[in-house]
FIPA-526833 format. One record per residue (C-alpha): residue in one letter; y, x, z. Coordinates in steps of 0.05 Angstrom, whole numbers. Last residue first. Layout:
BEGIN
<"a"; <Y; X; Z>>
...
! end
This chain:
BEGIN
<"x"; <1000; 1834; 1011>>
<"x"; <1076; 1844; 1038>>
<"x"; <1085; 1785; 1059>>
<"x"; <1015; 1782; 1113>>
<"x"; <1034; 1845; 1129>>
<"x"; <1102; 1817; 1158>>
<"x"; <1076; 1759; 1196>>
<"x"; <1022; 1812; 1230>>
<"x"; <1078; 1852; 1249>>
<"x"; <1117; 1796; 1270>>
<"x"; <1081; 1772; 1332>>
<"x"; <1061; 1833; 1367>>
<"x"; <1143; 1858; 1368>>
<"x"; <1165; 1791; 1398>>
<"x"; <1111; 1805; 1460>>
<"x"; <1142; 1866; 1466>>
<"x"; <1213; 1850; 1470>>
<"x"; <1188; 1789; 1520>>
<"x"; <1162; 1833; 1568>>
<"x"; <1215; 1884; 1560>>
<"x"; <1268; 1825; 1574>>
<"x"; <1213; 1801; 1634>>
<"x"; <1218; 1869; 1667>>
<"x"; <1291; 1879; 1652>>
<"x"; <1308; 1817; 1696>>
<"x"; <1258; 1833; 1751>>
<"x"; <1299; 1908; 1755>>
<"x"; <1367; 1864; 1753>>
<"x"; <1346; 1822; 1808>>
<"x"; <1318; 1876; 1857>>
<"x"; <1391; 1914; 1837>>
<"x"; <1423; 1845; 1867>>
<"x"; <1379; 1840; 1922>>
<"x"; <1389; 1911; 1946>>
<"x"; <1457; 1908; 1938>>
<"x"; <1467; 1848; 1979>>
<"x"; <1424; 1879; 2038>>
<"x"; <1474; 1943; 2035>>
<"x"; <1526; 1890; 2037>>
<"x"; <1502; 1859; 2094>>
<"x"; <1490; 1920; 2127>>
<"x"; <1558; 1960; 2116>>
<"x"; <1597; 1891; 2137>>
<"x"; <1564; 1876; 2204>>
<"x"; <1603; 1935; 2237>>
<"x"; <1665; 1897; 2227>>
<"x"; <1653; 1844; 2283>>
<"x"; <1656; 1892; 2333>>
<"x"; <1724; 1908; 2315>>
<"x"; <1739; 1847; 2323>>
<"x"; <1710; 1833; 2396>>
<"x"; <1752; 1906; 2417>>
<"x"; <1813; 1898; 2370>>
<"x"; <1819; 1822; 2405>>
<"x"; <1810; 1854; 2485>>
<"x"; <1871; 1911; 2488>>
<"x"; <1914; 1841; 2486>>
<"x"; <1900; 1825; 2558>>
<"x"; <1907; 1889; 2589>>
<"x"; <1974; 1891; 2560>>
<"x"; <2004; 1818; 2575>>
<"x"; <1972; 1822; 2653>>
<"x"; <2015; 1886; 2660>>
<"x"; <2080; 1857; 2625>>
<"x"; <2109; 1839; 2690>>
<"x"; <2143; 1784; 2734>>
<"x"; <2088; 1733; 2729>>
<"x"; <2127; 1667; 2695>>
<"x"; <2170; 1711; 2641>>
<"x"; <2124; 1766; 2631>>
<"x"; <2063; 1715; 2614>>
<"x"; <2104; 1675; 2573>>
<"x"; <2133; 1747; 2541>>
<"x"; <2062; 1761; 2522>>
<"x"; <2048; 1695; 2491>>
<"x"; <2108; 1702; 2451>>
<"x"; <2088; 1769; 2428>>
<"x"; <2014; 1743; 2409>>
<"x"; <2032; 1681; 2366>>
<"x"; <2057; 1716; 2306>>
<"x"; <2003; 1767; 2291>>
<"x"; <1954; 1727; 2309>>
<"x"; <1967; 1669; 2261>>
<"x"; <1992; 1714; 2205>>
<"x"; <1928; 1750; 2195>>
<"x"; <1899; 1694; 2157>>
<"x"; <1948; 1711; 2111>>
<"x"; <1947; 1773; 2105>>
<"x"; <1866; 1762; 2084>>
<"x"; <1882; 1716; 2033>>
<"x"; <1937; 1760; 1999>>
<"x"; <1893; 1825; 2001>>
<"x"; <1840; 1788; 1973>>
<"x"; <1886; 1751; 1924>>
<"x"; <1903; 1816; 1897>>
<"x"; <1838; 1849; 1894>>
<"x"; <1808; 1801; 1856>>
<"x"; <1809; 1847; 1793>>
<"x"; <1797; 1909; 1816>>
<"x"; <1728; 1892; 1858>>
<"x"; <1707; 1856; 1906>>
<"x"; <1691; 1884; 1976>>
<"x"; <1706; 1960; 1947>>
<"x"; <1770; 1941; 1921>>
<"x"; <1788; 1914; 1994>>
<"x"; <1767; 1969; 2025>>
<"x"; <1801; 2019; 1980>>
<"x"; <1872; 1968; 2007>>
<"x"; <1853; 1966; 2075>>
<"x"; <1840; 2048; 2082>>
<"x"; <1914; 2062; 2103>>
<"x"; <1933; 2014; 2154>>
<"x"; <1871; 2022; 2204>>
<"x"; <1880; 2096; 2201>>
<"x"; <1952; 2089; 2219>>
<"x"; <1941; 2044; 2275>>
<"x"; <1893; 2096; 2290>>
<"x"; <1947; 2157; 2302>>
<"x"; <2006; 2105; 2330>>
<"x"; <1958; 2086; 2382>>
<"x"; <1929; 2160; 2403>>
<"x"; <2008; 2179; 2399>>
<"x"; <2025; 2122; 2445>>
<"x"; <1981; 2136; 2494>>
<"x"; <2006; 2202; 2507>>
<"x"; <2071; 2187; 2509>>
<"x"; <2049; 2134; 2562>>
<"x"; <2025; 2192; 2603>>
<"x"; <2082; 2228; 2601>>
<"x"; <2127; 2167; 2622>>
<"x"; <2087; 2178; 2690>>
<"x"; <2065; 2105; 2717>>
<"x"; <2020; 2094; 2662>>
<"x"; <1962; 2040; 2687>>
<"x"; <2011; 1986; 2641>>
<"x"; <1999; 2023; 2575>>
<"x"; <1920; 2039; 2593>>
<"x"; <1902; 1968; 2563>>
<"x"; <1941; 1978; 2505>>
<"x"; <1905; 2047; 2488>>
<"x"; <1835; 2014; 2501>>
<"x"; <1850; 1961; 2445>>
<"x"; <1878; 2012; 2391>>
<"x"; <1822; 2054; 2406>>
<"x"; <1759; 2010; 2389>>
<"x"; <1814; 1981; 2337>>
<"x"; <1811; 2049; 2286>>
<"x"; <1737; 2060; 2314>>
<"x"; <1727; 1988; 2280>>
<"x"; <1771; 2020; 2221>>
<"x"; <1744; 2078; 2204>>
<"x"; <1672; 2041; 2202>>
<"x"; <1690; 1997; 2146>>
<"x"; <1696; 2054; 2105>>
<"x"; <1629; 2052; 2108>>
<"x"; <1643; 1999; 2049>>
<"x"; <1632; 2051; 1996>>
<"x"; <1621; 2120; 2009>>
<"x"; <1672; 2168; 2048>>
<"x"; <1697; 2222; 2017>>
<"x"; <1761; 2182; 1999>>
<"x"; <1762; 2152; 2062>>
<"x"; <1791; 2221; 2099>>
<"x"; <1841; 2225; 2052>>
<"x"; <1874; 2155; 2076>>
<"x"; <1844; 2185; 2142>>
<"x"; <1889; 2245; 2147>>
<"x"; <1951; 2213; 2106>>
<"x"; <1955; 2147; 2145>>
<"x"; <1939; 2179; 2210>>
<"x"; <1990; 2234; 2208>>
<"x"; <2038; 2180; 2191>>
<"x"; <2019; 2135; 2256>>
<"x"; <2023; 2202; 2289>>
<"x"; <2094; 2206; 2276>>
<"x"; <2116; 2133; 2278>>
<"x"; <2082; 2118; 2349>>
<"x"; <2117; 2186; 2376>>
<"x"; <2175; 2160; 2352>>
<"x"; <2167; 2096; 2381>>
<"x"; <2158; 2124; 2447>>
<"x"; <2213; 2171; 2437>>
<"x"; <2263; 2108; 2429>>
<"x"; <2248; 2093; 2503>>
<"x"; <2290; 2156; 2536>>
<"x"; <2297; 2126; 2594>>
<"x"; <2361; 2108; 2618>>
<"x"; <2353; 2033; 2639>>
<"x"; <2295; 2051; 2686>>
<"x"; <2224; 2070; 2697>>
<"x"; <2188; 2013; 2697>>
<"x"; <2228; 1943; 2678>>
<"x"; <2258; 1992; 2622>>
<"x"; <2198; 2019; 2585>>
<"x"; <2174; 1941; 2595>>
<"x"; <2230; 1921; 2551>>
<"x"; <2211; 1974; 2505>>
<"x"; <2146; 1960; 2508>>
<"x"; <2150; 1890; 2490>>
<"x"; <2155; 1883; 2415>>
<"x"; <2127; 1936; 2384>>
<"x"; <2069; 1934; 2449>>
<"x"; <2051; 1854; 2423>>
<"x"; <2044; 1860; 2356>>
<"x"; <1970; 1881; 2359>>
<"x"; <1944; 1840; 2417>>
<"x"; <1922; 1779; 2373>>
<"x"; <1899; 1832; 2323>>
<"x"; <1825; 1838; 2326>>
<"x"; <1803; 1762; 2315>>
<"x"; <1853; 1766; 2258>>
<"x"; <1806; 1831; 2230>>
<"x"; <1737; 1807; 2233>>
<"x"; <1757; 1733; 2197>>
<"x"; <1773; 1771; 2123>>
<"x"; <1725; 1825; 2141>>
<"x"; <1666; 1783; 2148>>
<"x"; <1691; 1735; 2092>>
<"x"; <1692; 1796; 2056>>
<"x"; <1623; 1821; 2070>>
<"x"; <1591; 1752; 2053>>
<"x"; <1616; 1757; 1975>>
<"x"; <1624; 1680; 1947>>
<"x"; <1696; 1683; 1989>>
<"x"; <1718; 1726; 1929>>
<"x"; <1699; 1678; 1877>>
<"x"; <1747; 1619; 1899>>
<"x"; <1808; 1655; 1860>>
<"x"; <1863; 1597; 1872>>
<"x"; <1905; 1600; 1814>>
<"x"; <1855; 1623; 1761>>
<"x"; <1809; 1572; 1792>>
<"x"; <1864; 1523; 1781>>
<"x"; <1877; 1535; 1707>>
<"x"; <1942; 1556; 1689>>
<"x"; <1993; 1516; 1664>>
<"x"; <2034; 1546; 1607>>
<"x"; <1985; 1511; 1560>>
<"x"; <1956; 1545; 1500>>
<"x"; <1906; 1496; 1483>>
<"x"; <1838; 1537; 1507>>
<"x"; <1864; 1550; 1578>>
<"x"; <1823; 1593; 1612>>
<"x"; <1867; 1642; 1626>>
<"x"; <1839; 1718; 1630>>
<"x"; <1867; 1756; 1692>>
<"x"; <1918; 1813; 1665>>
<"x"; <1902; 1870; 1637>>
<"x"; <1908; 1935; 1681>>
<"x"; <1971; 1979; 1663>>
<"x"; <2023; 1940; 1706>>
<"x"; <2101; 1972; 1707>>
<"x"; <2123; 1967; 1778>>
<"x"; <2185; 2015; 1763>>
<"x"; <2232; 1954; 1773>>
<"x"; <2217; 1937; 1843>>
<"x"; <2248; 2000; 1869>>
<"x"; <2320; 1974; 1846>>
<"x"; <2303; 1911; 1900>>
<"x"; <2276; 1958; 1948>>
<"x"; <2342; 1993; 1950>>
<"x"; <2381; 1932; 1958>>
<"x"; <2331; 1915; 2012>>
<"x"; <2355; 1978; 2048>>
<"x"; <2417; 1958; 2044>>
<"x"; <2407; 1894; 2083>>
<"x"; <2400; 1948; 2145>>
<"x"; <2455; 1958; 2148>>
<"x"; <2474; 1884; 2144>>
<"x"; <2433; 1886; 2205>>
<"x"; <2476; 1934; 2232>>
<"x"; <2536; 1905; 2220>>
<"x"; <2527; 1838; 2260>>
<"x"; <2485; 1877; 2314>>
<"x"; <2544; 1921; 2346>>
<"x"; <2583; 1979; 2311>>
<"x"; <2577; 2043; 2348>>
<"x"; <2524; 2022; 2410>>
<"x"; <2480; 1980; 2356>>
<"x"; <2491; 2034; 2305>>
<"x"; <2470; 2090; 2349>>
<"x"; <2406; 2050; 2378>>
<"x"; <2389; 2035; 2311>>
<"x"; <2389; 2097; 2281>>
<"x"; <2351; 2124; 2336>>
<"x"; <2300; 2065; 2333>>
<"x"; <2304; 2079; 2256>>
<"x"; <2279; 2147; 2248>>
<"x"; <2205; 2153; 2273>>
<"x"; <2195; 2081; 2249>>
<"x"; <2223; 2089; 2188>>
<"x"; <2175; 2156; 2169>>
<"x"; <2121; 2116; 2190>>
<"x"; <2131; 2069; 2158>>
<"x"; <2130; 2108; 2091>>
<"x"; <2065; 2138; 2111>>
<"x"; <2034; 2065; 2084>>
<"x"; <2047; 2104; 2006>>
<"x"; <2011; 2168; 2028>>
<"x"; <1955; 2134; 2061>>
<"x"; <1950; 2093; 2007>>
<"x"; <1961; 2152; 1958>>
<"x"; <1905; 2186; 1991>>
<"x"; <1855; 2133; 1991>>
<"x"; <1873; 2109; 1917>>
<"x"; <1856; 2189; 1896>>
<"x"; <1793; 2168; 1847>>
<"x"; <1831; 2096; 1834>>
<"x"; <1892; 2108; 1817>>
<"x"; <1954; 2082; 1774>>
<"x"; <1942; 2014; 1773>>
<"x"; <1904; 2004; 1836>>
<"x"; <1968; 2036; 1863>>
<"x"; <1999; 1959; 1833>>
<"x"; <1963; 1917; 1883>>
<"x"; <1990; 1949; 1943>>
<"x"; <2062; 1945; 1928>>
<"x"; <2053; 1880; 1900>>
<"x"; <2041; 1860; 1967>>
<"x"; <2098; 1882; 1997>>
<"x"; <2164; 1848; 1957>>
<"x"; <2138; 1783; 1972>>
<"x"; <2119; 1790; 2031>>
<"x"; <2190; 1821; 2047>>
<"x"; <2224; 1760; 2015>>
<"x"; <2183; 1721; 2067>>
<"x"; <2204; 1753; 2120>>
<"x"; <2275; 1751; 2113>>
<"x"; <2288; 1674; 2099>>
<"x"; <2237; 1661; 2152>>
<"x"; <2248; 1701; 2217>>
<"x"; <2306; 1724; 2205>>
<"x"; <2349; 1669; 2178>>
<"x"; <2317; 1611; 2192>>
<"x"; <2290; 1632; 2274>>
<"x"; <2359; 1675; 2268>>
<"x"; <2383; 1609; 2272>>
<"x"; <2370; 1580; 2331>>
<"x"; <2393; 1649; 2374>>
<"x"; <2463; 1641; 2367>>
<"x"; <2524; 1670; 2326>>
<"x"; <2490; 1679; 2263>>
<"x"; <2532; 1726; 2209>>
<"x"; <2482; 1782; 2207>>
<"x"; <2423; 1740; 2192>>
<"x"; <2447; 1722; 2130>>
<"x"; <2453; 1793; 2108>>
<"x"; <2382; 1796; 2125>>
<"x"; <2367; 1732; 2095>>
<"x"; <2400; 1748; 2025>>
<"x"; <2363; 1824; 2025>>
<"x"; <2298; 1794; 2036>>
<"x"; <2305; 1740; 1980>>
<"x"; <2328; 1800; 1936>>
<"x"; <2263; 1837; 1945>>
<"x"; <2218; 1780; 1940>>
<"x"; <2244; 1778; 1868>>
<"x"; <2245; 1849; 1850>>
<"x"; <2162; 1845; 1880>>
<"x"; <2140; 1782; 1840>>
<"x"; <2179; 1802; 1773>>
<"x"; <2152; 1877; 1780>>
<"x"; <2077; 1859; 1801>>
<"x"; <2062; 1813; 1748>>
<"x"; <2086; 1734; 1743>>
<"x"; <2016; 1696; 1749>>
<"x"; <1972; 1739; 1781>>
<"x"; <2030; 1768; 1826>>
<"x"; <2046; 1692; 1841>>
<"x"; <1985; 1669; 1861>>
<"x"; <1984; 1734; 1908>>
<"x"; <2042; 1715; 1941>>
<"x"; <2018; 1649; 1957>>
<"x"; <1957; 1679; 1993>>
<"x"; <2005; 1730; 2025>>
<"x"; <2060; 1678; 2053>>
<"x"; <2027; 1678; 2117>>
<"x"; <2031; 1753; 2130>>
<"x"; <2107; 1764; 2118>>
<"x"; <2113; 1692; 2158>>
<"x"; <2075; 1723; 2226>>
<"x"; <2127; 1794; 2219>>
<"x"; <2185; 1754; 2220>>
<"x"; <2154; 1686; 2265>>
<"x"; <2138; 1750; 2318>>
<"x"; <2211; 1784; 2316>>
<"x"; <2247; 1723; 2325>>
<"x"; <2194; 1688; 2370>>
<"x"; <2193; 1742; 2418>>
<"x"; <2278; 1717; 2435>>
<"x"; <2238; 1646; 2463>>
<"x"; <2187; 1678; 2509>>
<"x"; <2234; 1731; 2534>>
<"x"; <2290; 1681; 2560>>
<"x"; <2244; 1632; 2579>>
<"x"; <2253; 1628; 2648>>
<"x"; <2331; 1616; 2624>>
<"x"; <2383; 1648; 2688>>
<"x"; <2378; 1712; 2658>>
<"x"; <2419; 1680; 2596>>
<"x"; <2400; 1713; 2521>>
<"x"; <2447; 1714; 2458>>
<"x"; <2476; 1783; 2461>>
<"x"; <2444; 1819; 2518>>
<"x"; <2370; 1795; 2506>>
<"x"; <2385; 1804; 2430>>
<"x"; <2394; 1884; 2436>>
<"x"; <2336; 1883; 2476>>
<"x"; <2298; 1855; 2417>>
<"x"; <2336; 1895; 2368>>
<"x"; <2305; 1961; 2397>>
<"x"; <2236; 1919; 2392>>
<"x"; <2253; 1908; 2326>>
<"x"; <2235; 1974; 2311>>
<"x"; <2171; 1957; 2282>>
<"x"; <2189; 1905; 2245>>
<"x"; <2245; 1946; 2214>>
<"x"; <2199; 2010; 2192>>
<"x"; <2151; 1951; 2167>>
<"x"; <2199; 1929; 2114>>
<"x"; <2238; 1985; 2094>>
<"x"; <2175; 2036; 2106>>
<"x"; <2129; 1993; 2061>>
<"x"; <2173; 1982; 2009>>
<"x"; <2199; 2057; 2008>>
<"x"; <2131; 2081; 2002>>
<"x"; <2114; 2028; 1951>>
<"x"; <2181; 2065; 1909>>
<"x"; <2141; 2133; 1911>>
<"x"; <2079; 2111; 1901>>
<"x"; <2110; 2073; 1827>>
<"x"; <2142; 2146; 1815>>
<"x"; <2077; 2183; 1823>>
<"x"; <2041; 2142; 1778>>
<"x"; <2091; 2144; 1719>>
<"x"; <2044; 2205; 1710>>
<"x"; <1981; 2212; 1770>>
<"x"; <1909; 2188; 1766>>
<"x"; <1912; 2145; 1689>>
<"x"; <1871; 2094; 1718>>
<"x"; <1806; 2076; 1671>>
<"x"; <1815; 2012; 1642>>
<"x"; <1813; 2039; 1569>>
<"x"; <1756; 2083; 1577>>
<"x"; <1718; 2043; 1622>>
<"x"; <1717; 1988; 1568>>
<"x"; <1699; 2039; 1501>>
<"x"; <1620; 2027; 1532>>
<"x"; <1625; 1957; 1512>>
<"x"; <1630; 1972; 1427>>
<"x"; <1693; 1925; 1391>>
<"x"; <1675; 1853; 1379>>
<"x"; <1733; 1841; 1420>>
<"x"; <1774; 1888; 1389>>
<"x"; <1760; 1849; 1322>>
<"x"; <1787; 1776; 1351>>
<"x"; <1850; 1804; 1380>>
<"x"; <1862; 1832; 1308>>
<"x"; <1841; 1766; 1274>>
<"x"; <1900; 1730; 1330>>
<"x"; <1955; 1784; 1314>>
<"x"; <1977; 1744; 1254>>
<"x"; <1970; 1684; 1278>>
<"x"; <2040; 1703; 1325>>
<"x"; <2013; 1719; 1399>>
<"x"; <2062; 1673; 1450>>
<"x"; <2101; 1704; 1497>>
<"x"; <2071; 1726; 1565>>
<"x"; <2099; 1698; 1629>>
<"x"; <2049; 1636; 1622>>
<"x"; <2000; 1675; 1596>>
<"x"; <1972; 1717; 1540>>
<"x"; <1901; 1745; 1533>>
<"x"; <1873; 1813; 1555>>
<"x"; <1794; 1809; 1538>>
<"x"; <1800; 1870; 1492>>
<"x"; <1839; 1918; 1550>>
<"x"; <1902; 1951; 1516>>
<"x"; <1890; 2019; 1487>>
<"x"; <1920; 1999; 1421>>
<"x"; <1982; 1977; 1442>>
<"x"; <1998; 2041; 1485>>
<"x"; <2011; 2028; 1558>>
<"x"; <2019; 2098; 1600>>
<"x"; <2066; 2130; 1536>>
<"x"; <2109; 2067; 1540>>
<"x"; <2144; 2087; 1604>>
! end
């Protein structure tokens, strides 16, 4: 892959750090001329290459995200697998306390973001994601050997999840990489990957759970992290890295390299970072509970897995219509996708329990899986619009992990509500209302950036002014200095 990182193209502020080896003194008057070398070659060099080694790096974050999101989302065909295995119908809290297994799994792969993103900055993409990667596929096989519910909590829930944080982020950050005029498309391409899973897995699932039982298919399943592992390897970075500030040479990085502070400086993102929890308190809860509710309604026998298919397939049409759909759209508008992304989201899990024709809630479920798929897709190009290439990662990381609270607490609180009112109506109607007051929230973003902008490009006109000022009144000084030599 050398052809896509040539020596001499490499950006002039790149330094070494802790994972780098140390520059010999030779190199050091080298470093020092490219970085006396002319500003406008900069775009050149950092410019994304748009396709090449590209295509193979989207290809293996399309596996990442449909291996680890593909199983979260079917977990609701584990869920009821669970209830048989480990659960009593004589516990209260039967549903309450199986939730937490899938919840805490898909909660932990969001709260270990922030640290994830320390260590992409630090370690790269490939050592961060390879890594994550083979934690996943030791709790997963793990998991497979429990014989109660306790530990899956450890094994599942923890173990598992956060080896697929770590092996998901970087599969964002690196696309910025490799793209930047067709990073909508790719995402959308890339997040399609779930999709595909969660079309194909519930049936897989259900098959290997009837043919084999849950120990072996969850280490089934473990292959898939195998895969991701090998996948990891082709995350080869082409942006420099974050400069240290170290001036001894110290492994240690600085803390403000460690913690990036600057992004919560922009008022957008800290818009976006607290808009989007707010919206997904509900947003867990119809992977995890419709199934069960599929079967409290209209019977044992029906044909649940085609609700999650139908989920999967639009969800993918969604990823790749507005992932291409963002492209041509300018800036932080893109915002706007995704507050009509949760306007929908949230009426669509309030009309769930008002379905008494399984038609109908086919219906619903492709308008879900289509914007939940729009919602997916453009996060990434929003977050390099909010603040840029170079903090992306630790924006990404910072806001996935705020959405962990939400994300876990809202099945459990669903199958509370199931377990002491008999239903999953209240549950629904309830969590259609977060995407709704979140989504809200978004639409602040466009205008308080536009308002940024205009201050900022106020500042830099006042700035010239006084440089051109001062140019001029320079110039009126010396000629009279150099007459008076020259006579």
């Amino acid at each position: 892959h050398d052809k896509h990182k040539p020596a001499k193209d490499q950006h002039p502020s790149v330094k070494t750090t802790a994972s780098d080896p140390a520059p010999g003194a030779a190199e050091e008057p080298e470093a020092k001329q490219e970085n006396g070398d002319c500003a406008a070659d900069a775009p050149r060099q950092t410019d994304p290459p748009e396709g090449g080694w590209g295509w193979v790096v989207m290809l293996a974050s399309m596996w990442c995200n449909g291996s680890v999101f593909g199983i979260q989302n079917a977990f609701g065909i584990l869920f009821v697998s669970l209830l048989e295995k480990f659960g009593n119908e004589n516990d209260e809290d039967l549903r309450f306390k199986t939730a937490w297994v899938g919840s805490l799994s898909m909660g932990m792969i969001f709260f270990c973001s922030p640290i994830v993103s320390v260590f992409t900055d630090l370690l790269g993409c490939r050592i961060t994601a390879v890594g994550g990667a083979a934690v996943a596929f030791v709790g997963l096989l793990a998991s497979s050997f429990v014989t109660s519910l306790g530990p899956l909590y450890f094994t599942y829930g923890i173990v598992f999840a956060c080896g697929c944080s770590f092996a998901y982020q970087p599969s964002l950050v690196i696309l910025g990489h490799y793209f930047k005029r067709r990073l909508g498309l790719v995402n959308g391409i890339v997040t399609a990957g779930s999709s595909v899973f969660t079309i194909t897995l519930p049936y897989m699932l259900t098959g290997l759970l009837k043919s084999v039982g849950l120990a072996y298919t969850l280490r089934v399943l473990s292959i898939f992290m195998f895969i991701l592992m090998l996948a990891g390897f082709t995350y080869k970075p082409l942006l420099p890295k974050p400069v240290s500030s170290s001036k001894s040479g110290s492994r240690c990085p600085s803390l403000k390299r460690v913690f990036n502070v600057h992004i919560w400086r922009s008022l957008g993102y800290r818009i976006w970072a607290f808009g989007i929890p707010a919206a997904l308190y509900g947003y867990f809860v119809p992977y995890v509970h419709l199934m069960t509710h599929v079967e409290e309604r209209f019977g044992v026998n029906a044909n649940k897995e085609i609700l999650l298919t139908c989920i999967g397939i639009t969800s993918g049409v969604g990823r790749l219509l507005f992932g291409r759909v963002a492209d041509y759209v300018p800036g932080v508008n893109k915002v706007f996708l995704q507050v009509s992304s949760f306007l929908v989201i949230g009426l669509m899990s309030m009309m769930i329990p008002l379905c008494h024709v399984f038609g109908g809630l086919i219906a619903v479920c492709l308008l879900m899986g289509l914007f939940d798929g729009c919602f997916i897709c453009i996060m990434a190009p929003i977050a390099f619009e909010l603040v840029g290439s170079q903090n992306v990662s630790q924006a990404i990381g910072f806001l996935l992990g705020m959405m962990s609270v939400p994300m876990t607490v809202g099945p459990p609180i669903a199958g509370f509500l199931r377990d002491r009112l008999g239903s999953y109506d209240v549950a629904f109607y309830l969590a259609g209302i977060p995407p709704i007051i979140g989504g809200a929230m978004l639409c602040l973003i466009p205008w308080v950036e536009a308002r940024r902008r205009r201050k900022e490009a106020q500042l830099v006109a006042e700035a010239t002014e006084k440089m051109l000022e001062s140019k001029n009144g320079t110039e009126v000084k010396v000629k009279p200095e150099d007459t008076e030599s020259v006579i």
